[in-house]
C-alpha positions in Angstrom: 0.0 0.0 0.0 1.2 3.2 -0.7 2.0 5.2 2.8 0.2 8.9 2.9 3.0 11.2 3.3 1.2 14.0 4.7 -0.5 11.4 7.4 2.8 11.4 8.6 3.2 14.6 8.9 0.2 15.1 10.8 1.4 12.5 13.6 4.8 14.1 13.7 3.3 17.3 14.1 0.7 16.4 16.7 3.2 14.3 18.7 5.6 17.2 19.5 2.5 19.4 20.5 1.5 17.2 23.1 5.2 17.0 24.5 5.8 20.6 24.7 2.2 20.7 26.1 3.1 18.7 29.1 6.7 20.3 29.1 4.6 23.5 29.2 2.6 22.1 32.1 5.6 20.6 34.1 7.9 23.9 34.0 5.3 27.0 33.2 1.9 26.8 33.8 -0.7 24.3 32.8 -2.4 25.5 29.9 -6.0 26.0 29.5 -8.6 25.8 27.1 -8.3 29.7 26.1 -5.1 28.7 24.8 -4.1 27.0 21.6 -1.7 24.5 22.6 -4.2 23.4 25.9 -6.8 23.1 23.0 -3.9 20.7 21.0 -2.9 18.7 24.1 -6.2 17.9 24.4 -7.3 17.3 21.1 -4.2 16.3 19.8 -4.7 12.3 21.2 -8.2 12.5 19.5 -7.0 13.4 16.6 -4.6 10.5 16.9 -7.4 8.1 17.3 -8.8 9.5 14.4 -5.6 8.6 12.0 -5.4 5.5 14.0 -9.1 4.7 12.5 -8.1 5.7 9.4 -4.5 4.1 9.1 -6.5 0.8 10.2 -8.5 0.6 7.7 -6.1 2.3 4.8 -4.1 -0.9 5.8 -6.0 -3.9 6.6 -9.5 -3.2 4.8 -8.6 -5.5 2.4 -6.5 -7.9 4.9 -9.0 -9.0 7.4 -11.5 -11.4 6.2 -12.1 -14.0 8.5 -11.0 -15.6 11.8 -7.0 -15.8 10.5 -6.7 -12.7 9.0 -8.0 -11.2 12.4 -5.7 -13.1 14.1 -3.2 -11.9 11.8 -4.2 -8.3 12.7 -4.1 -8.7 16.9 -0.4 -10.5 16.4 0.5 -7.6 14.1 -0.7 -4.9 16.5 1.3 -6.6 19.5 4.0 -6.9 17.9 3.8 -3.0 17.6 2.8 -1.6 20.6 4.0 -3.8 23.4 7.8 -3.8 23.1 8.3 -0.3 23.7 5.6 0.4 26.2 7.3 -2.9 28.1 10.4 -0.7 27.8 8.6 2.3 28.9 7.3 0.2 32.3 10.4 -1.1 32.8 12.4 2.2 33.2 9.2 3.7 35.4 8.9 0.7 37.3 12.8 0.6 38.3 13.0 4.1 38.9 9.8 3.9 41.0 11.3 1.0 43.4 15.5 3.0 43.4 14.1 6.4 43.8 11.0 6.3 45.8 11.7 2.7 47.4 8.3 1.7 46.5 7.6 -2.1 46.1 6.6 -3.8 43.0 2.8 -3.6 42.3 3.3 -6.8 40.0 -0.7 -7.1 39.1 -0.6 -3.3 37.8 2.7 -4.4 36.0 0.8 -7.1 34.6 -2.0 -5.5 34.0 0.4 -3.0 31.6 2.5 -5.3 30.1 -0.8 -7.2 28.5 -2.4 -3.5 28.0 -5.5 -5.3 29.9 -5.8 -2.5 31.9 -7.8 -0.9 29.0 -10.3 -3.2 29.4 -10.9 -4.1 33.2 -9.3 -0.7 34.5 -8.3 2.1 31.8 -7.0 4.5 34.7 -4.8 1.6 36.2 -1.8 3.3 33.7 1.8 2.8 34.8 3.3 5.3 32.0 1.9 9.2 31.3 -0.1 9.2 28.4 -0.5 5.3 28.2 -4.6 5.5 28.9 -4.5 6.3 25.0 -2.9 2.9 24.9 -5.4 0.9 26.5 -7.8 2.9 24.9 -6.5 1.9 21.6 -6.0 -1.6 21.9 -10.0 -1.8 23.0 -10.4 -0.3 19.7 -8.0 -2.7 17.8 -9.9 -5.6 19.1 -13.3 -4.2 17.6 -11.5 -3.8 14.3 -12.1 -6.4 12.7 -15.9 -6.3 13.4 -15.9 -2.5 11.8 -13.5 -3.6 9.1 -16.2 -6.3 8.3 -19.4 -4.1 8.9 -17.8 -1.4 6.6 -17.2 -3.9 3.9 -20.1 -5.8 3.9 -22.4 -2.4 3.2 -21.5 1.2 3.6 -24.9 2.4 5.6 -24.2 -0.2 8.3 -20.3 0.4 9.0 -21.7 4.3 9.3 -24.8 3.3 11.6 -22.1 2.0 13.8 -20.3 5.3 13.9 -24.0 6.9 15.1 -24.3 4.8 17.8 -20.6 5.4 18.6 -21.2 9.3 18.3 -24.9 9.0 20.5 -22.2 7.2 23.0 -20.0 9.7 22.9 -22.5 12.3 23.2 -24.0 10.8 26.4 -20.3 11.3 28.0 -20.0 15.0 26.8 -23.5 16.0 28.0 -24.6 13.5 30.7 -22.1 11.6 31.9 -19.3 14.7 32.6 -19.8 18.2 33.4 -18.6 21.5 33.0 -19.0 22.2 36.7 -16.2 20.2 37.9 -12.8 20.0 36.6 -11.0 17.8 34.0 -8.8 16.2 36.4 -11.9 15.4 38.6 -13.8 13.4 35.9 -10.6 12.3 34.2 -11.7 8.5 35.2 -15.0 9.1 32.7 -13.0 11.1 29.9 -10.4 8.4 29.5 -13.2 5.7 29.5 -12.8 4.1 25.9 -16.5 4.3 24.6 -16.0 7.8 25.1 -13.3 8.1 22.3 -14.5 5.0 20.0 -16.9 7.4 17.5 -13.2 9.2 17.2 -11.9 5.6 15.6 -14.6 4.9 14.0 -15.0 8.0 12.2 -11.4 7.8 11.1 -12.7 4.6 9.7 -16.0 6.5 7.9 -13.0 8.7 6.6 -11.5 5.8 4.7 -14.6 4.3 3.3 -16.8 7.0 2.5 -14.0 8.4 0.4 -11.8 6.0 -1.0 -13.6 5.8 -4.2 -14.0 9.3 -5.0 -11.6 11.9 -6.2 -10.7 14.2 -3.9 -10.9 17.7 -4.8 -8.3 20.3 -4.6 -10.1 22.8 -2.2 -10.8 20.6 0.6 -7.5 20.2 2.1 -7.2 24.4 2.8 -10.7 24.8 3.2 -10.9 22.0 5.9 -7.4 23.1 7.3 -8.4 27.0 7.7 -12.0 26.1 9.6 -10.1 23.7 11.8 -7.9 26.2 12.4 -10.0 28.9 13.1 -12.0 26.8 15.7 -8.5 25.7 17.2 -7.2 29.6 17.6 -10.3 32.0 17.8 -13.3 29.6 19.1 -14.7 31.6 22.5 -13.7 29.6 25.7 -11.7 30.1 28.7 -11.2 28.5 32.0 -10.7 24.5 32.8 -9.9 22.3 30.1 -13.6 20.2 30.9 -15.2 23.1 28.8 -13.6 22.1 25.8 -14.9 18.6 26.0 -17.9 18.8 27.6 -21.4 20.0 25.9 -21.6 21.7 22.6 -18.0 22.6 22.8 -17.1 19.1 22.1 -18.9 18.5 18.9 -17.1 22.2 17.8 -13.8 20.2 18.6 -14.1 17.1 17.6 -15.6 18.4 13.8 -12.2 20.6 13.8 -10.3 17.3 15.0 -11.9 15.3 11.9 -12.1 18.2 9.3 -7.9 18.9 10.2 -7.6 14.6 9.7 -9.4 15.4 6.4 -7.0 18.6 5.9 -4.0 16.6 5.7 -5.1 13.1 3.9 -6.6 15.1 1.0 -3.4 17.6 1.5 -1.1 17.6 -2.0 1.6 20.0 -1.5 4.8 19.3 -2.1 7.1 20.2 0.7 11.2 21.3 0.2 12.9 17.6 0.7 14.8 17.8 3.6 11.6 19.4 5.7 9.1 16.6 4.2 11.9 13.8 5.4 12.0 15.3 8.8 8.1 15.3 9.2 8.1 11.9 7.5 10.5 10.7 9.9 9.1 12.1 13.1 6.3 10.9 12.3 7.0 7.2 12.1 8.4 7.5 15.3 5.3 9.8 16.7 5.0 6.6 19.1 8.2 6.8 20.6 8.3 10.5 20.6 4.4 9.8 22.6 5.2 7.5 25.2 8.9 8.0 25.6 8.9 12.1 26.8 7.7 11.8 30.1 10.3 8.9 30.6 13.0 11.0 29.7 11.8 14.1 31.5 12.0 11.8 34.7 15.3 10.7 33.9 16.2 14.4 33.3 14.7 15.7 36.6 16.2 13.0 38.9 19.4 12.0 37.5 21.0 15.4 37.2 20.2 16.1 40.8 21.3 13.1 42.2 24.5 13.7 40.6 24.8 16.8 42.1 24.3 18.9 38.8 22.1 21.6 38.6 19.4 22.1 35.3 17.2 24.8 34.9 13.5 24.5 34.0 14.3 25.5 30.6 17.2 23.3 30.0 15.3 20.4 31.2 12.9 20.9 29.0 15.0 21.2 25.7 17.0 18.4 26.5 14.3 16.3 27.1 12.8 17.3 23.7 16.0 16.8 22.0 16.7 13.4 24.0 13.0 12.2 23.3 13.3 12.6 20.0 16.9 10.7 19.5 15.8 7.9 21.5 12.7 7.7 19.5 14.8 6.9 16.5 17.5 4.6 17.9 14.2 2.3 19.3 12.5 2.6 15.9 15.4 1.0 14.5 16.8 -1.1 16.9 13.6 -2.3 18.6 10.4 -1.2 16.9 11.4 -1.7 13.0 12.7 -5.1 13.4 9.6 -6.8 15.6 6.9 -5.3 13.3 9.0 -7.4 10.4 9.1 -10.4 12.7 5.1 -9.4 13.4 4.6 -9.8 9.4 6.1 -12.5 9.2 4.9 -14.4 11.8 1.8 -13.4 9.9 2.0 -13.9 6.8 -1.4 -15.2 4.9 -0.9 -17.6 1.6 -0.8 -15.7 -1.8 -4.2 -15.9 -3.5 -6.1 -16.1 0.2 -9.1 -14.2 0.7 -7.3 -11.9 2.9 -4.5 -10.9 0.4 -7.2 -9.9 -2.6 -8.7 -6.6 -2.7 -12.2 -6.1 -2.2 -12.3 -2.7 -4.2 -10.2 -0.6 -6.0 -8.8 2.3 -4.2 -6.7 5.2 -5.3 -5.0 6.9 -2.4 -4.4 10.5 -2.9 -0.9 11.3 -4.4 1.3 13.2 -2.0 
């Protein structure tokens, strides 16, 4: 399949906004939902779930077909996100026990490891950030069910995205409110029916317009209303107003419409910027769940060692640090255990799985 450049882009983009979001909140202030970058660090993980649905179905649409190929797609999807989230709860989970002497919680551990926890316990996350995780490995397992819904007829793979959006809707308008704070209902927010209409529409994405020629305008019309919404839409205070009532439908349409920006985007950018976007953003993962590990490390090693960091400094070496180590585990960890995922994988030539079920031309980037 031919990857989506400007996908990549998107997910290299969105994964630094998050990290200077928290670096933001660690060392400054915590921003808010008047600003821009507490409206990203928010919205930024939807939209990930969003590309997630979307690269899901870009990918294995034509894969899964039956009990194998599902198979197939779980082994595949292991093999991707567990061996550097095991890496990630192994460096939290020593420093936890040599730093703060704290014993071993080995049913959390285990709970992490197997990403169960987003299942039986989505706030029982070892790693900062890792609720997205077990949020997305709840929507992995319901894959192959949309995969097969969308494939069989159009109208019922987008019924299930309306129940998924009345779902989500319950949790914006009934289920949380505005009244008390983010951090306060963060157990309901991070529950993962309230994000699955986020998947599943980057799912609808795929199917209701794989078949259809995208037209020029919609990348910069879609990109300047997302963006408009993101830097001039009217609301202040705690972040819960932007995800609570009718502010959430306002920011989750300029979540999709910004998704929709960049896969219809066809802009050619100068070639050493469009490899560096490319590149960060095949290892957005890393860059995701590796910051806060190396902001720890940052914060507690200097010290101990008697050397003295500013807030600032911290925080660009931490950037700097996240992003090198997010390469050298791409390629030394991450690259060669999604191969060994493929192969381990692999279904026979001329298998329902391996033949197309439509024709699809991706948009040329």
């Amino acid at each position: 399949m031919q990857r989506i450049e400007s996908l990549d882009w998107q997910r290299g983009l969105l994964a630094v906004s998050i990290m200077v979001y928290h670096l933001t909140g660690w060392h400054h202030h915590h921003p808010d939902a008047s600003e821009v970058l507490g409206r990203l660090g928010v919205y930024g993980v939807s939209m990930f779930f969003v590309l997630s649905g979307l690269s899901m179905a870009l990918v294995y649409s034509n894969f899964i077909r039956d009990g194998r190929s599902s198979i197939a797609f779980f082994v595949r999807r292991i093999f991707r996100i567990w061996p550097l989230l095991w890496l990630a709860i192994a460096v939290v989970t020593v420093g936890d026990v040599l730093v703060r002497h704290n014993d071993v919680n080995w049913g959390l551990v285990f709970l992490n490891v197997t990403t169960l926890f987003g299942f039986v316990s989505p706030n029982s996350y070892i790693n900062t950030g890792a609720w997205s995780i077990g949020n997305e490995m709840v929507y992995y397992a319901l894959t192959p069910a949309l995969i097969w819904t969308y494939n069989k007829q159009l109208c019922l793979g987008n019924a299930v995205l309306a129940v998924a959006t009345a779902i989500g809707a319950y949790f914006a308008f009934y289920a949380m409110s505005a009244d008390d704070t983010l951090a306060m209902q963060w157990n309901l927010y991070i529950n993962p029916f309230n994000n699955l209409f986020l998947y599943c529409a980057g799912i609808a994405i795929y199917y209701n317009s794989c078949a259809r020629t995208h037209g020029k305008l919609i990348a910069p019309v879609a990109f300047a209303v997302a963006a408009v919404i993101f830097c001039f839409y009217p609301v202040d205070g705690d972040l819960v107003n932007v995800v609570t009532g009718t502010n959430r439908i306002v920011f989750c349409v300029a979540s999709l419409l910004l998704v929709i920006a960049f896969y219809n985007l066809t802009i050619e950018l100068p070639g050493r910027l469009s490899r560096a976007l490319s590149m960060l953003g095949i290892v957005t993962y890393g860059v995701y769940l590796l910051h806060p590990v190396a902001h720890s490390v940052l914060t507690i090693l200097p010290a101990n060692l008697g050397i003295a960091l500013s807030s600032f400094q911290i925080a660009i070496l931490t950037a700097v640090g996240t992003i090198g180590a997010s390469l050298i585990s791409f390629r030394l960890i991450e690259e060669p255990l999604i191969r060994i995922g493929k192969r381990l994988t692999a279904l026979p030539t001329g298998s329902a799985a391996g033949r197309p079920l439509v024709s699809v031309e991706l948009p040329k980037t």
